[in-house]
GUVEX-610513 format. One record per atom (N, C-alpha, C, O, CB): residue number from 1; atom name; x, y, z. Coordinates in steps of 0.05 Angstrom, whole numbers, padded with zeros to 5 digits. Glycine has a CB too. Layout:
<rs>
> NUM;CA;X;Y;Z
...
</rs>
This chain:
<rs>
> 1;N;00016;-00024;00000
> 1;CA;00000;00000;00000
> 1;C;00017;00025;00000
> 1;O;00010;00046;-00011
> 1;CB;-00019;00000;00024
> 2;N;00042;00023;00013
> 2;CA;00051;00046;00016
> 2;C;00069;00051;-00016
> 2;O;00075;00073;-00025
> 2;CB;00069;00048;00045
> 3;N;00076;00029;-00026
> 3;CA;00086;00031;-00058
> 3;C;00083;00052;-00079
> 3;O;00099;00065;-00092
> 3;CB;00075;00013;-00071
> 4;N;00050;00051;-00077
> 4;CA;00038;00078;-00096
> 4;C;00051;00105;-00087
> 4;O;00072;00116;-00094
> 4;CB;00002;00082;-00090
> 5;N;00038;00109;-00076
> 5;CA;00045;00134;-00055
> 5;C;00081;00140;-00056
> 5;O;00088;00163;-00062
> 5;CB;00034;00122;-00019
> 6;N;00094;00125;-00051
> 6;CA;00127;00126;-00058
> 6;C;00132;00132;-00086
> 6;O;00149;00149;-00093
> 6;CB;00142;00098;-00052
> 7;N;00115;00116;-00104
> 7;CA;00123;00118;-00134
> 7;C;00112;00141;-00139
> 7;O;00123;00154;-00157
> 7;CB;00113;00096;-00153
> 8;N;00093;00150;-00129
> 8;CA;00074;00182;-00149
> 8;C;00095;00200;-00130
> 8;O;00103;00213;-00149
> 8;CB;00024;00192;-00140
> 9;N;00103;00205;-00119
> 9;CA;00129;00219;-00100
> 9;C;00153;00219;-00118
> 9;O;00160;00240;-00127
> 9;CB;00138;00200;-00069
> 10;N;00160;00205;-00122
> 10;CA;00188;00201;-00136
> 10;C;00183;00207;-00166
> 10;O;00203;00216;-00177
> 10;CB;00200;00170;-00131
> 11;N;00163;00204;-00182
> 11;CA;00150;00220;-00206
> 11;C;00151;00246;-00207
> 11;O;00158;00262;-00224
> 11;CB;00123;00215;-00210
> 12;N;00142;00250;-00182
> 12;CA;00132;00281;-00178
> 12;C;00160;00306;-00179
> 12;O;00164;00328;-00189
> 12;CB;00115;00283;-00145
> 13;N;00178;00283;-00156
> 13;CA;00198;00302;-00160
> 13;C;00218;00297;-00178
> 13;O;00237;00310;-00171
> 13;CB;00208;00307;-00140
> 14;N;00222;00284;-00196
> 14;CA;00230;00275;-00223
> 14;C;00220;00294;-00242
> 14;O;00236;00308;-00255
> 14;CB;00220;00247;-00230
> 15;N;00195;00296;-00243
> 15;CA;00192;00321;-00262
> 15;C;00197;00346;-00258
> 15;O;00198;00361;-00278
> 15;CB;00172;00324;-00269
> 16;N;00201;00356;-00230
> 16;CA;00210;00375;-00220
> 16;C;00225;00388;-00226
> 16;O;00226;00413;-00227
> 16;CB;00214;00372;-00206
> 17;N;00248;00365;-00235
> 17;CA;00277;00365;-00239
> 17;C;00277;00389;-00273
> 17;O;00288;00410;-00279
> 17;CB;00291;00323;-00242
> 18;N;00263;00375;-00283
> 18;CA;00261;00394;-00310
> 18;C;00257;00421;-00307
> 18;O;00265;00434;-00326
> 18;CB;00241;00387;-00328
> 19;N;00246;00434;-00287
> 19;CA;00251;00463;-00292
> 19;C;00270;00467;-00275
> 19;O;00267;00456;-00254
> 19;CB;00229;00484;-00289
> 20;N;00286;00478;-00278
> 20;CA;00311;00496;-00281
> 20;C;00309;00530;-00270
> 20;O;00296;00547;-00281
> 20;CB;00317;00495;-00314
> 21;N;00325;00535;-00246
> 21;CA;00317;00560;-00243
> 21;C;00338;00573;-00267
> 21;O;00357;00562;-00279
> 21;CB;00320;00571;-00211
> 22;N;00326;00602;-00270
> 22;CA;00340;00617;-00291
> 22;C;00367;00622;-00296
> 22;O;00375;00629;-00318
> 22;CB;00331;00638;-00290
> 23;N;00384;00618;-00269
> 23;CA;00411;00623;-00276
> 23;C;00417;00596;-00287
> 23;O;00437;00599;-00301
> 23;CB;00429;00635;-00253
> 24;N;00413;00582;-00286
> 24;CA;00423;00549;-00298
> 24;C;00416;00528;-00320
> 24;O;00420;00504;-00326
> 24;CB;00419;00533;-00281
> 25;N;00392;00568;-00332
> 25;CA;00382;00549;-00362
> 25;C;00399;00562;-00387
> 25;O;00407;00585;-00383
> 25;CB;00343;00554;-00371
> 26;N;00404;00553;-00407
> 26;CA;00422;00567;-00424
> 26;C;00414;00578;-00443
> 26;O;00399;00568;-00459
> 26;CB;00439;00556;-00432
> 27;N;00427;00607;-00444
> 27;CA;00418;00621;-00450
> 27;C;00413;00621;-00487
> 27;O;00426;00605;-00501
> 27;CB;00430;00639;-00436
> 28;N;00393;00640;-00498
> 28;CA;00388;00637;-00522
> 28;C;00419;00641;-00553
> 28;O;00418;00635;-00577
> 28;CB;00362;00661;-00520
> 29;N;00435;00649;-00540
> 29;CA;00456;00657;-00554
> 29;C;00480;00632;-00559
> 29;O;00495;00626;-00578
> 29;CB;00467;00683;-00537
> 30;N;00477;00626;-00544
> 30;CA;00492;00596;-00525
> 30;C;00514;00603;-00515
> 30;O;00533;00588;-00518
> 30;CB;00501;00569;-00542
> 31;N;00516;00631;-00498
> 31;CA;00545;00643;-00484
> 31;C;00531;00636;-00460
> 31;O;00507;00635;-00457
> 31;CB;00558;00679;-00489
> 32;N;00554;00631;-00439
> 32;CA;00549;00620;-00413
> 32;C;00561;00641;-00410
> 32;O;00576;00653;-00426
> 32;CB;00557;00593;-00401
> 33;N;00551;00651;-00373
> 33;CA;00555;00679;-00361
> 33;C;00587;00676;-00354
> 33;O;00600;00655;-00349
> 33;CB;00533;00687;-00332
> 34;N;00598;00706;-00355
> 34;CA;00631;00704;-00357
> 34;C;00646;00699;-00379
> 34;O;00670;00706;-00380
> 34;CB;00640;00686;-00342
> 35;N;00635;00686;-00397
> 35;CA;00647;00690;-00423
> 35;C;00649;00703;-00429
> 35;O;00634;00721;-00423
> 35;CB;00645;00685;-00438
> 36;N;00677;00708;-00457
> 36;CA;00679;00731;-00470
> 36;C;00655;00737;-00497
> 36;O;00639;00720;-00505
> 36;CB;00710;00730;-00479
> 37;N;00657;00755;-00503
> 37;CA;00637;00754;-00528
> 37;C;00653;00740;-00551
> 37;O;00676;00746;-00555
> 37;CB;00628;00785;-00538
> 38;N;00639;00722;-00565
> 38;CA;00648;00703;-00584
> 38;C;00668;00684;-00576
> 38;O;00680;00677;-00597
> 38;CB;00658;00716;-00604
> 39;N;00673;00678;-00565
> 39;CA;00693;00653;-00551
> 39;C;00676;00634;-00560
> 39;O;00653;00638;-00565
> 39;CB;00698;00651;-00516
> 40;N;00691;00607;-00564
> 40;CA;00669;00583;-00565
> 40;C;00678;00571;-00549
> 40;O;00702;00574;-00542
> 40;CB;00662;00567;-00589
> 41;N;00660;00552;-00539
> 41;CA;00659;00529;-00519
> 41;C;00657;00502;-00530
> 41;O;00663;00484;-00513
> 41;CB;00638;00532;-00502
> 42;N;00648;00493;-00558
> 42;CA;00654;00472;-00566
> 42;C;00680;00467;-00587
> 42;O;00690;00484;-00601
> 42;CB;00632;00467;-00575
> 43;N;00687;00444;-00586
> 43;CA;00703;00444;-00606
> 43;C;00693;00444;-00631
> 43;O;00669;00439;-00634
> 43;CB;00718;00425;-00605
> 44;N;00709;00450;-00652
> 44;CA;00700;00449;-00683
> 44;C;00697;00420;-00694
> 44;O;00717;00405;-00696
> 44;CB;00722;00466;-00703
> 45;N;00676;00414;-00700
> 45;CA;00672;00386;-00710
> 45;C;00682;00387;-00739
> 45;O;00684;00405;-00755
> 45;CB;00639;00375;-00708
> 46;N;00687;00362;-00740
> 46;CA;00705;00352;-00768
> 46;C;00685;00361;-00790
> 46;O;00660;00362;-00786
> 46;CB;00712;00315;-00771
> 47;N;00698;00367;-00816
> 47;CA;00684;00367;-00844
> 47;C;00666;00348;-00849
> 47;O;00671;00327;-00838
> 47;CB;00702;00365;-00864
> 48;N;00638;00347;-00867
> 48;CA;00618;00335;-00867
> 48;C;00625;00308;-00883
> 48;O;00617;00285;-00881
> 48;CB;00596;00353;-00877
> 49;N;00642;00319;-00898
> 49;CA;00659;00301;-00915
> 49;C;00678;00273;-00901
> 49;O;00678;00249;-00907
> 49;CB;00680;00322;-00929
> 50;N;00691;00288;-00881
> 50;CA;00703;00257;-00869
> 50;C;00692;00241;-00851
> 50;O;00705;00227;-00837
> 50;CB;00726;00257;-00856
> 51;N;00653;00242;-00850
> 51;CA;00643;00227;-00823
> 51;C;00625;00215;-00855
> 51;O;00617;00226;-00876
> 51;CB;00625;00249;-00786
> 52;N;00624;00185;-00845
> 52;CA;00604;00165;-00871
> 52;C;00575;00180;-00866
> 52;O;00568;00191;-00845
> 52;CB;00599;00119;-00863
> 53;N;00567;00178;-00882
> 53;CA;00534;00181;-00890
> 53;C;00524;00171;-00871
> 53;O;00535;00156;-00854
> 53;CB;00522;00167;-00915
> 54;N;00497;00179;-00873
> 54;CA;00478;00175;-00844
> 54;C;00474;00136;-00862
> 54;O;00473;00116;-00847
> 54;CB;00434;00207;-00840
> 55;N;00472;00131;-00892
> 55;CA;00459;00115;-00893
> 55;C;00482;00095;-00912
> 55;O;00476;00082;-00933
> 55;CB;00432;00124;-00900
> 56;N;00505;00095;-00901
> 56;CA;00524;00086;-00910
> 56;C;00523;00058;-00905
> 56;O;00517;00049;-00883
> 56;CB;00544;00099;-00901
> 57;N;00530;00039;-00930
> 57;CA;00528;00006;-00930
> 57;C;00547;-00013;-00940
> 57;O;00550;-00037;-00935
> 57;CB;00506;-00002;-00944
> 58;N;00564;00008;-00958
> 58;CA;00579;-00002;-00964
> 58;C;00605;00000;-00956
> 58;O;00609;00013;-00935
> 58;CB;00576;-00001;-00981
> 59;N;00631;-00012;-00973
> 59;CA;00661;-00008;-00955
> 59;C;00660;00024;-00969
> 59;O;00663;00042;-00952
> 59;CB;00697;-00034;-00967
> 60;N;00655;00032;-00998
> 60;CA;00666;00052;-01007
> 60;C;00651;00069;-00991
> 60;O;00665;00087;-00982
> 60;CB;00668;00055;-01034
> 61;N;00616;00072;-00983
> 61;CA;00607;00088;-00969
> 61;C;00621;00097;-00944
> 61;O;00616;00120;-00940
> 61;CB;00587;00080;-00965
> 62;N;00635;00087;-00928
> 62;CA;00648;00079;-00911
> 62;C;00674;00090;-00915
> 62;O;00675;00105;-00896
> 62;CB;00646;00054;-00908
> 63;N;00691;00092;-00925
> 63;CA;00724;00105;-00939
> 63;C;00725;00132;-00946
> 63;O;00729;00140;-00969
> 63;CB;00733;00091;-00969
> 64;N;00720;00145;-00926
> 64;CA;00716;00176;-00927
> 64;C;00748;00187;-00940
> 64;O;00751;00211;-00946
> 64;CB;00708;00191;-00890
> 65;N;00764;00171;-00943
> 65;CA;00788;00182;-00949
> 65;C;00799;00178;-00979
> 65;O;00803;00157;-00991
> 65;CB;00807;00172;-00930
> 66;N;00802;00207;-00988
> 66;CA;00811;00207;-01013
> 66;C;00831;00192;-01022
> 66;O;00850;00185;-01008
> 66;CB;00817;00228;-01019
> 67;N;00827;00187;-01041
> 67;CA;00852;00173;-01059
> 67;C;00883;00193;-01061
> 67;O;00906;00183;-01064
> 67;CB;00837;00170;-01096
> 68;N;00877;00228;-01057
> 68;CA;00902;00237;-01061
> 68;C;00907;00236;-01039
> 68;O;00931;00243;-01036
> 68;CB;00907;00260;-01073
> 69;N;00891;00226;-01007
> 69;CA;00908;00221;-00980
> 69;C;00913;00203;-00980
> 69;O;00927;00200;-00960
> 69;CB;00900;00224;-00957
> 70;N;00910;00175;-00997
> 70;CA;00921;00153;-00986
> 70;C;00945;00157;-01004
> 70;O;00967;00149;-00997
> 70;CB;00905;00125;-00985
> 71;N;00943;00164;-01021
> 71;CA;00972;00168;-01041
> 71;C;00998;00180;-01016
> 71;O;01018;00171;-01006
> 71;CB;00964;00199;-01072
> 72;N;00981;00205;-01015
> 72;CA;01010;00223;-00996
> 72;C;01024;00200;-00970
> 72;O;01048;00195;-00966
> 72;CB;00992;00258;-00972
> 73;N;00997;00189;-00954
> 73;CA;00997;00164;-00935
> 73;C;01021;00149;-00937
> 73;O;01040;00144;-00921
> 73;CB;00973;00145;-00941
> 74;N;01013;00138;-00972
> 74;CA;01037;00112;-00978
> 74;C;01059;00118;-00986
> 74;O;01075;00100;-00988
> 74;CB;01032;00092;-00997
> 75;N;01067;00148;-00994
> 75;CA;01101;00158;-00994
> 75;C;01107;00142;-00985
> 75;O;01098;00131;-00965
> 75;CB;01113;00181;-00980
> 76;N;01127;00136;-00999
> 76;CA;01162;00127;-00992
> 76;C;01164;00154;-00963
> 76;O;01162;00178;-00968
> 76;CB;01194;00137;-01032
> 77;N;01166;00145;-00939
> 77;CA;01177;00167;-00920
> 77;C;01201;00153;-00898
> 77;O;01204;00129;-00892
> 77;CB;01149;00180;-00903
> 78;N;01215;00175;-00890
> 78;CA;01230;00157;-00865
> 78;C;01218;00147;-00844
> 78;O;01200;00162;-00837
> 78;CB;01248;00170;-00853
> 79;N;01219;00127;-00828
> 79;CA;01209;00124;-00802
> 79;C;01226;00119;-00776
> 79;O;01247;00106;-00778
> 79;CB;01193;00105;-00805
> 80;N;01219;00128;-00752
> 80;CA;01232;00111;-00728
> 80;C;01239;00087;-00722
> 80;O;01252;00073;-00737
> 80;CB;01221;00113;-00711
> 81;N;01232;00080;-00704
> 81;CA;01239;00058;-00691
> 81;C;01223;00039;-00698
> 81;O;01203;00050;-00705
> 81;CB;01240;00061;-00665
> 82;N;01222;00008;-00699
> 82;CA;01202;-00004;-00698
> 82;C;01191;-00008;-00674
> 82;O;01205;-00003;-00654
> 82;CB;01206;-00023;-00708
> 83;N;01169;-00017;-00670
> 83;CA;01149;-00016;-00645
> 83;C;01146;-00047;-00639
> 83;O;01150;-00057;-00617
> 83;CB;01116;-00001;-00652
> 84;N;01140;-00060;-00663
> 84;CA;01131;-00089;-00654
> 84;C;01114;-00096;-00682
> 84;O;01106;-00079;-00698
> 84;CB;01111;-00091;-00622
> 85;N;01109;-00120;-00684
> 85;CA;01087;-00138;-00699
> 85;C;01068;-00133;-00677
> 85;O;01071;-00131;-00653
> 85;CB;01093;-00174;-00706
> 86;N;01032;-00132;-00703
> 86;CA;01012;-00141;-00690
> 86;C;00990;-00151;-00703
> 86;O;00987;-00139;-00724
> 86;CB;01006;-00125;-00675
> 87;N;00973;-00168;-00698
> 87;CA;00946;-00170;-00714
> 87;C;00934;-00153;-00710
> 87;O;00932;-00142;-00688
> 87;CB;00930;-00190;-00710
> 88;N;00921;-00142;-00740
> 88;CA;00901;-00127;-00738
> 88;C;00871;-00139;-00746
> 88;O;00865;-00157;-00762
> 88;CB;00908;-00106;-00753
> 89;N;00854;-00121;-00726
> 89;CA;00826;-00137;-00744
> 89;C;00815;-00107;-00743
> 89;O;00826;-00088;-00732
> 89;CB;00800;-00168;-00724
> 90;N;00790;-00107;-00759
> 90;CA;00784;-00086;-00772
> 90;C;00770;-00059;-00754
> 90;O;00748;-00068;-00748
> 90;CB;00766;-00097;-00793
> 91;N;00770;-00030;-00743
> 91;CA;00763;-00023;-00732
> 91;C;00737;-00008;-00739
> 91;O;00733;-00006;-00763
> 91;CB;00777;-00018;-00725
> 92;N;00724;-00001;-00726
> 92;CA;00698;00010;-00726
> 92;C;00704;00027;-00754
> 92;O;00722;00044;-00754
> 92;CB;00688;00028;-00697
> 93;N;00687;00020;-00779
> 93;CA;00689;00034;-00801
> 93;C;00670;00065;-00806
> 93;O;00669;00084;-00822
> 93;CB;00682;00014;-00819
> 94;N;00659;00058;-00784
> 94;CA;00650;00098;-00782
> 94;C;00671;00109;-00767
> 94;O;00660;00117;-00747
> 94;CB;00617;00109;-00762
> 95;N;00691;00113;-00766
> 95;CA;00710;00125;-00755
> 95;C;00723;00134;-00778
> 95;O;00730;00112;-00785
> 95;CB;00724;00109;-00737
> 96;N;00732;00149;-00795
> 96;CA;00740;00164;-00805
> 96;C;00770;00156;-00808
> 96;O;00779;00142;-00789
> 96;CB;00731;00185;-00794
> 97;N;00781;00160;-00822
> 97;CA;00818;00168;-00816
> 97;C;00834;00148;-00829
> 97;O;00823;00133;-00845
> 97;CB;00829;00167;-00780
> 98;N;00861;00146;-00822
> 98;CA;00881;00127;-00829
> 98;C;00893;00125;-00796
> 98;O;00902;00146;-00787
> 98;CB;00906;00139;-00857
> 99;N;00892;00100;-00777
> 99;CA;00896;00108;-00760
> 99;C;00895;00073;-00743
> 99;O;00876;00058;-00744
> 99;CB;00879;00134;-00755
> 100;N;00914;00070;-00733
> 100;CA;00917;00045;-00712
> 100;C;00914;00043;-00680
> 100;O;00933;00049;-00666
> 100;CB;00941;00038;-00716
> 101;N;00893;00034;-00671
> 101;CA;00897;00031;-00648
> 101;C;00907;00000;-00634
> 101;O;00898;-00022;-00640
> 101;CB;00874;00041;-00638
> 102;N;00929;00005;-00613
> 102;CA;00946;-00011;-00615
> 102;C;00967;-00013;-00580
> 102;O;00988;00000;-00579
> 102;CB;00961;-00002;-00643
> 103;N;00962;-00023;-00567
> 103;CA;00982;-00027;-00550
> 103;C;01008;-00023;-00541
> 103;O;01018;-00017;-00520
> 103;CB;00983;-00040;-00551
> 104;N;01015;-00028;-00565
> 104;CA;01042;-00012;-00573
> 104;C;01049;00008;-00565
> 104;O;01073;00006;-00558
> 104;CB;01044;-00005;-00595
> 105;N;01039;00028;-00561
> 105;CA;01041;00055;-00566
> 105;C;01026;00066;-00532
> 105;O;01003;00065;-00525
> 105;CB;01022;00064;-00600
> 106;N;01048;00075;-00518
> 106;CA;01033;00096;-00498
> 106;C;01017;00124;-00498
> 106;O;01001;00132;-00480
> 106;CB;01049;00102;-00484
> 107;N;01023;00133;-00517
> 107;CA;01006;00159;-00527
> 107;C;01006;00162;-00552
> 107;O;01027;00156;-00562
> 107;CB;01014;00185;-00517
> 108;N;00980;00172;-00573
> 108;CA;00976;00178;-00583
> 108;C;01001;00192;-00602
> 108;O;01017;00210;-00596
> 108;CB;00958;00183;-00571
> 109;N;01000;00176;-00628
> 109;CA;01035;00195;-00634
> 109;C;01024;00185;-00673
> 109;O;01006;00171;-00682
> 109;CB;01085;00170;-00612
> 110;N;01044;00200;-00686
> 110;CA;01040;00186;-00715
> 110;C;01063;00172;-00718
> 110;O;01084;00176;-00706
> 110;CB;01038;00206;-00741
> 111;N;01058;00148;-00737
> 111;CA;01071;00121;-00737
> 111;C;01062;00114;-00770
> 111;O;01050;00128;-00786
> 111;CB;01056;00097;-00709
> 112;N;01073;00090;-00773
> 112;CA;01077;00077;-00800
> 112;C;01072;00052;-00804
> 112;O;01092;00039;-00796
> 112;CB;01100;00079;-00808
> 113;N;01052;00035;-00814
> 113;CA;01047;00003;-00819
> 113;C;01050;-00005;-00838
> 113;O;01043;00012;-00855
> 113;CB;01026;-00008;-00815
> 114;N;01060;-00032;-00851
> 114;CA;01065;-00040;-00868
> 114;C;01061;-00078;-00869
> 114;O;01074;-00095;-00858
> 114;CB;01089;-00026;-00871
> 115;N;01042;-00080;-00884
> 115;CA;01036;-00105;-00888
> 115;C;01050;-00125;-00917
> 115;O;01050;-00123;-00941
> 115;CB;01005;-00102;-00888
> 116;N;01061;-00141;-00897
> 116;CA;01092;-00158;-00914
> 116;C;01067;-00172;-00938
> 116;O;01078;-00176;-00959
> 116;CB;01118;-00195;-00885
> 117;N;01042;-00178;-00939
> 117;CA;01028;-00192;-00957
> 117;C;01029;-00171;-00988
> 117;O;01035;-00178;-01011
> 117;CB;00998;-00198;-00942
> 118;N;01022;-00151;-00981
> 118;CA;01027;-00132;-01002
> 118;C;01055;-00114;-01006
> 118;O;01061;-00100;-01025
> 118;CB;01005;-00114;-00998
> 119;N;01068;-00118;-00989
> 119;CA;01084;-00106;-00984
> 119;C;01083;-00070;-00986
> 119;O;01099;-00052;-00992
> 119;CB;01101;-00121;-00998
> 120;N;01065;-00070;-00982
> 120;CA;01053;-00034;-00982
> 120;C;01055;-00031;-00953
> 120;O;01056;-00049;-00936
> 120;CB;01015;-00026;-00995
> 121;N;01055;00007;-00947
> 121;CA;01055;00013;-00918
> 121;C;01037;00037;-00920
> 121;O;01027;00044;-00942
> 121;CB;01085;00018;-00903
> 122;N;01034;00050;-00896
> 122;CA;01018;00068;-00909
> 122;C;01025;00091;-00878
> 122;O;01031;00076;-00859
> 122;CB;00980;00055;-00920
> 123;N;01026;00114;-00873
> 123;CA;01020;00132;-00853
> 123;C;00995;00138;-00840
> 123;O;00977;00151;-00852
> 123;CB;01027;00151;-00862
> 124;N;00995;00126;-00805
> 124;CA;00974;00129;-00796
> 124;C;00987;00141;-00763
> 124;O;01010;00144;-00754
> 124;CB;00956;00100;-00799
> 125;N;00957;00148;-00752
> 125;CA;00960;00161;-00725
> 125;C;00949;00130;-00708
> 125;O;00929;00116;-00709
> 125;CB;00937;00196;-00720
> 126;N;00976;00130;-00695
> 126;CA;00972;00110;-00668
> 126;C;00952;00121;-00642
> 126;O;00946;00145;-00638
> 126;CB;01006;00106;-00653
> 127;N;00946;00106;-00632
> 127;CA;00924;00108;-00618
> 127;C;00920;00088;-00598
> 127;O;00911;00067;-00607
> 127;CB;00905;00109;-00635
> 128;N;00926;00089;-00570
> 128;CA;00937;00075;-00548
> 128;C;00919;00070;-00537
> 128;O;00906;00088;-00526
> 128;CB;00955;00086;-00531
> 129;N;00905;00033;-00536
> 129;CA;00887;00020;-00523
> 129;C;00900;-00003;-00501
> 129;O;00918;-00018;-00510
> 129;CB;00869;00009;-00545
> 130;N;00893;-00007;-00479
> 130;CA;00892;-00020;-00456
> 130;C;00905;-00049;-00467
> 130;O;00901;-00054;-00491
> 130;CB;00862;-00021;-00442
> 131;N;00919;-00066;-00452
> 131;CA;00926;-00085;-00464
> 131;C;00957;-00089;-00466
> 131;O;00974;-00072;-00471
> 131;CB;00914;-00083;-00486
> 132;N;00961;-00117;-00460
> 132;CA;00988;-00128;-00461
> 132;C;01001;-00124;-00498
> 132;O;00988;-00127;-00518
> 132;CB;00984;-00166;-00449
> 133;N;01026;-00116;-00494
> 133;CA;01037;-00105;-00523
> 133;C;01027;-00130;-00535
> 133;O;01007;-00124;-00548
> 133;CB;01072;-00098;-00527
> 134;N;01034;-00163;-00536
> 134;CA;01026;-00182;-00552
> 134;C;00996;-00177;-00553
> 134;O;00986;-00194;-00568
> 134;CB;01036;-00208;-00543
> 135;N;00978;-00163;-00542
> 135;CA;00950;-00161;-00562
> 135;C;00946;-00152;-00588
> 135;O;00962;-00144;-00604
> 135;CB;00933;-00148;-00554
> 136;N;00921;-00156;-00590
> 136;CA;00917;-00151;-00618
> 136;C;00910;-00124;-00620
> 136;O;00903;-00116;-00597
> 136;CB;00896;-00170;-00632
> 137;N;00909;-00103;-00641
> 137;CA;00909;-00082;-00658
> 137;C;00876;-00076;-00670
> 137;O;00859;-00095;-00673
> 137;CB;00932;-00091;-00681
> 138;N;00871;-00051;-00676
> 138;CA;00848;-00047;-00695
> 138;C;00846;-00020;-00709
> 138;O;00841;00003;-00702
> 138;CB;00823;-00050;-00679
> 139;N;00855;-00038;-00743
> 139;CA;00856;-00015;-00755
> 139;C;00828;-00010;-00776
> 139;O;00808;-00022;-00784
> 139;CB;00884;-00016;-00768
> 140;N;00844;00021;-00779
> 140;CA;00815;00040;-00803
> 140;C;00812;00022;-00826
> 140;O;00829;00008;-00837
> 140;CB;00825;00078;-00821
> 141;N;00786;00026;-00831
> 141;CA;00777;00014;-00868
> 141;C;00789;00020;-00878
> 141;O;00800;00003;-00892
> 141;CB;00755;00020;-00887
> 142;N;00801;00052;-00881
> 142;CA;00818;00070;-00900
> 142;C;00850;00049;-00898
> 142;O;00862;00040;-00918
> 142;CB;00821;00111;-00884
> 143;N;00858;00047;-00871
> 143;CA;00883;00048;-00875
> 143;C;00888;00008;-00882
> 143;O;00909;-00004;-00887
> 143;CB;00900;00066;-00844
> 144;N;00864;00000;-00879
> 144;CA;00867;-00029;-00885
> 144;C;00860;-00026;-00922
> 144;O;00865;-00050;-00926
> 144;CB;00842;-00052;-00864
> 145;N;00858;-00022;-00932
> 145;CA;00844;-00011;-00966
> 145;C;00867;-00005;-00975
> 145;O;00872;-00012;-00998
> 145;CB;00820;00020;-00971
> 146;N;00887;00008;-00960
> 146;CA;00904;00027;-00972
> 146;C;00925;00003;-00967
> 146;O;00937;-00004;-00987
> 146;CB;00908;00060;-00957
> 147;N;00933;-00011;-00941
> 147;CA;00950;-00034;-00946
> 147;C;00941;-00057;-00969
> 147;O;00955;-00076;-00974
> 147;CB;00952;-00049;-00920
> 148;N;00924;-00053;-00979
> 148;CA;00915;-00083;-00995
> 148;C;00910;-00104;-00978
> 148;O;00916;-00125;-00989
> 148;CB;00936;-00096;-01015
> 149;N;00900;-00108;-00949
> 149;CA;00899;-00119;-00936
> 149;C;00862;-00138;-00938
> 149;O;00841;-00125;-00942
> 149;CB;00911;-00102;-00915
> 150;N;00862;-00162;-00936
> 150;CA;00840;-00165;-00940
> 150;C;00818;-00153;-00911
> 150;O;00826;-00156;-00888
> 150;CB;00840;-00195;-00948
> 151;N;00796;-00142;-00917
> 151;CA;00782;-00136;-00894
> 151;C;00777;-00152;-00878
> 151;O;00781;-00147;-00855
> 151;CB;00764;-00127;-00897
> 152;N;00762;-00184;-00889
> 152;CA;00758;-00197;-00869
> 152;C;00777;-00220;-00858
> 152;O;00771;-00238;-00842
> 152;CB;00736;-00206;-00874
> 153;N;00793;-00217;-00865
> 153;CA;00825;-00228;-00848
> 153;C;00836;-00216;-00835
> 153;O;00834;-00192;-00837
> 153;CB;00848;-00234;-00860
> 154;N;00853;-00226;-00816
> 154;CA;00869;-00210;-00787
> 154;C;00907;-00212;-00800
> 154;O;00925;-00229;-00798
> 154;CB;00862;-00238;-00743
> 155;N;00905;-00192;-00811
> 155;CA;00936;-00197;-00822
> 155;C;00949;-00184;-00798
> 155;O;00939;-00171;-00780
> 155;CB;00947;-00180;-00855
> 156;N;00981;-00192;-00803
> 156;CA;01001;-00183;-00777
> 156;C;01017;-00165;-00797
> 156;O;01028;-00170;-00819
> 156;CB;01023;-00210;-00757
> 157;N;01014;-00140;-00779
> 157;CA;01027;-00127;-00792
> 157;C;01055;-00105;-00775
> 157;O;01061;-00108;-00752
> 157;CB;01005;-00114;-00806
> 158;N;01068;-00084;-00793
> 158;CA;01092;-00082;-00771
> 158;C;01087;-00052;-00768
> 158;O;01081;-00034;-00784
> 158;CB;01127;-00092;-00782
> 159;N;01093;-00051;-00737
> 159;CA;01083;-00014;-00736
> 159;C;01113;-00003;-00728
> 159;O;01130;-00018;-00719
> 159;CB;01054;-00001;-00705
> 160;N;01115;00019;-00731
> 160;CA;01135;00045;-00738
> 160;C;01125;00064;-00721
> 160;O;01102;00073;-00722
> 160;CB;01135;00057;-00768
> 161;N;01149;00072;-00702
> 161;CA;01133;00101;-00699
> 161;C;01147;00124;-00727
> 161;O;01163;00119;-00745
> 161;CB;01144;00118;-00659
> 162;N;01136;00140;-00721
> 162;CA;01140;00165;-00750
> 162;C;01178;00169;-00747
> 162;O;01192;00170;-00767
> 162;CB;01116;00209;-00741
> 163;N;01187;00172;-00722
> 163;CA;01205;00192;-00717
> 163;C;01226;00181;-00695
> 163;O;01244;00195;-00687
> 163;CB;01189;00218;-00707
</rs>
C-alpha cells in the first residue's frame, strides 16, 4: 500500500527536476555567463565530408578518405623505430581516418604500418588502447584498403613510430 504513494512521490519530483531556475538554463545565444563575447565552448567538428553518410552500406560508403590522402599516406617516407608486430582486425568503419589503435604505443603519436602480404605501408595516427603489447590491434577501413589488406582477415602487420 505504501508503494503507490512512494512511486507518485518520486514521479513528482523527477519532473520537478526539469525546470531549471533561470541562472542554470542556457541562454538563447549559447554564451554561458563570464564569457567573453564570441569565444566558443565547443570544439569544431570535423568536415561533413570525413564522417560516412547517415545511410552508409557499403566499404566505399564507408572510406571517407581520398585517394590523393592515401597516395600522400603511402610515400616512400622515413620512419623511427620499430614498435613491434601485431594482428590487426578491422576497426569501427564509421570512424573516419588512417589510423591504428594498438598497445604498442603509450600515447597517441604518428607512426607507420606496413603489411609484408602486399608489401605496401601506409602513414597512420597510433592510438593507445589497454592491453598487453602481444595483443591484438584495430585498424581503419581507410588504412586497411590502402594496405591491400583483405578486410575480413586479421593480417600481422609491422608498426613504426613516425620519428
Amino acid at each position: 500500500m505504501k508503494t503507490i504513494p512512494m512511486i507518485l512521490m518520486c514521479a513528482c519530483t523527477l519532473a520537478g527536476c526539469a525546470q531549471l531556475p533561470e541562472f542554470l538554463q542556457p541562454r538563447p545565444d549559447g554564451a554561458a555567463s563570464g564569457e567573453a563575447a564570441g569565444a566558443q565552448t565547443r570544439p569544431q567538428s570535423r568536415p561533413a565530408s570525413a564522417v560516412p553518410a547517415a545511410g552508409a552500406r557499403t566499404v566505399a560508403d564507408f572510406d571517407t578518405v581520398s585517394a590523393e590522402e592515401k597516395a600522400a599516406a603511402s610515400a616512400p617516407a622515413p620512419v623511427g623505430g620499430r614498435l613491434g608486430t601485431t594482428v590487426a582486425s578491422l576497426g569501427s568503419p564509421s570512424e573516419p581516418g588512417l589510423w591504428l589503435k594498438t598497445p604498442l604505443v603509450q600515447t597517441e603519436q604518428a607512426g607507420r604500418v606496413s603489411f609484408a602480404g602486399t608489401g605496401k605501408s601506409v602513414a597512420v595516427t597510433l592510438i593507445p588502447i589497454d592491453g598487453p603489447a602481444s595483443a591484438g590491434s584495430r585498424m581503419s577501413l581507410s588504412a586497411f584498403q590502402t594496405l591491400g589488406a583483405p578486410l575480413t582477415g586479421l593480417p600481422e602487420i609491422e608498426v613504426f613510430s613516425a620519428s
